[in-house]
C-alpha positions in Angstrom: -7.6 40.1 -3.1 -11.3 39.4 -2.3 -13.4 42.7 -2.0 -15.1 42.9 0.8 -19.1 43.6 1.5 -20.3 47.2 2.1 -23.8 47.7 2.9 -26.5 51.0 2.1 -29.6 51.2 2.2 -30.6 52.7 -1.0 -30.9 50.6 -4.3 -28.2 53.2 -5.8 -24.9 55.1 -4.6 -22.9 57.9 -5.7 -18.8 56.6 -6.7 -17.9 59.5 -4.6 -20.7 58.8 -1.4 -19.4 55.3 -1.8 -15.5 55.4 -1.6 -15.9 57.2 1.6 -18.6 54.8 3.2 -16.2 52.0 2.7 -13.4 54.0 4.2 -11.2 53.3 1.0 -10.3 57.3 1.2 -9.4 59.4 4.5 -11.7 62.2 2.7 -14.2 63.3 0.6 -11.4 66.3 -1.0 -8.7 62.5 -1.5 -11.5 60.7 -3.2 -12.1 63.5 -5.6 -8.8 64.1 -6.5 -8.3 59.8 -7.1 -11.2 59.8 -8.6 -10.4 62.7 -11.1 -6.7 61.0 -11.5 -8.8 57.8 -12.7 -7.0 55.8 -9.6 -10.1 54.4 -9.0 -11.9 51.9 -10.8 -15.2 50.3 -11.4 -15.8 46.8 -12.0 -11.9 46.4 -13.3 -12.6 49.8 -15.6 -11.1 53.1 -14.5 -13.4 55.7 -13.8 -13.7 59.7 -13.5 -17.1 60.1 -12.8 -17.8 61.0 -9.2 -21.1 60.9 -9.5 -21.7 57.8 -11.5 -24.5 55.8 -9.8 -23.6 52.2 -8.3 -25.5 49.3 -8.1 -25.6 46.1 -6.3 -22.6 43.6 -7.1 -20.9 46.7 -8.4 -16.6 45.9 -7.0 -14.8 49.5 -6.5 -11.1 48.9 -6.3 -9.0 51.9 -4.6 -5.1 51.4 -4.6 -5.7 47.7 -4.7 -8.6 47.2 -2.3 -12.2 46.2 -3.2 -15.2 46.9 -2.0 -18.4 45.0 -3.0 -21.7 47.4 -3.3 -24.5 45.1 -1.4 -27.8 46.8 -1.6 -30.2 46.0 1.4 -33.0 48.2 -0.5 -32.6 45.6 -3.3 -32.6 42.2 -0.7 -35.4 42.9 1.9 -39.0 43.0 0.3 -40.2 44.8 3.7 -42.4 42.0 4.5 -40.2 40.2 6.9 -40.0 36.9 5.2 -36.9 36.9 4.8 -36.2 36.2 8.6 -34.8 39.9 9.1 -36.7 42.4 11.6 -37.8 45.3 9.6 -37.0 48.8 11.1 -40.3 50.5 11.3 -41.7 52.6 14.2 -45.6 53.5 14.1 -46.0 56.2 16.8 -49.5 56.0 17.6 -48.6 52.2 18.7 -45.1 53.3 20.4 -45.2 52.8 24.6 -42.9 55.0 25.7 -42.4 58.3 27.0 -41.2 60.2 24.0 -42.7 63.6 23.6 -42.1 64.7 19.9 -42.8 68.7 20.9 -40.3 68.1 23.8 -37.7 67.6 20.6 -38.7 70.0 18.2 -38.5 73.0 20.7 -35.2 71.8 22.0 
């Protein structure tokens, strides 16, 4: 089966953070426990470590479905080149009628 694309964006991602994000576990408690049973694999290698770091390309496979890591941190070089809009919000440029002290003292 092909593994499918899963976006974050970071350039890294916790195994545990990650299996959750991709919806391959009903809960953070289930992945542990898979995790810890080595039912979960990395790149076609079994792993226990919850917290081992993943990187773009990196394929996690849960009860035979995959999920591809796809770093947008790693892809977008910020300077819009690449066609994409980057998210970025100057305030002092914003026209609109958010008042930021309205929010804090809510």
């Amino acid at each position: 089966m092909e593994a499918f694309d899963v976006s974050i964006r970071d350039e890294q991602i916790r195994l545990g953070q990650f299996i959750k994000l991709a919806n391959l576990v009903e809960s953070g408690g289930m992945g542990k426990e898979l995790i810890a049973e080595g039912a979960v694999s990395v790149n076609g290698t079994p792993d226990t470590r919850r917290g081992r770091r993943l990187n773009h390309g990196d394929v996690v496979t849960v009860a035979g479905t995959s999920a591809r890591v796809v770093s947008t941190a790693s892809a977008d070089t910020g300077d819009g080149a690449d066609g994409d809009d980057d998210d970025f919000f100057d305030e002092a440029t914003a026209n609109d009628d958010f008042d930021p002290e309205k929010w804090r003292n809510m």
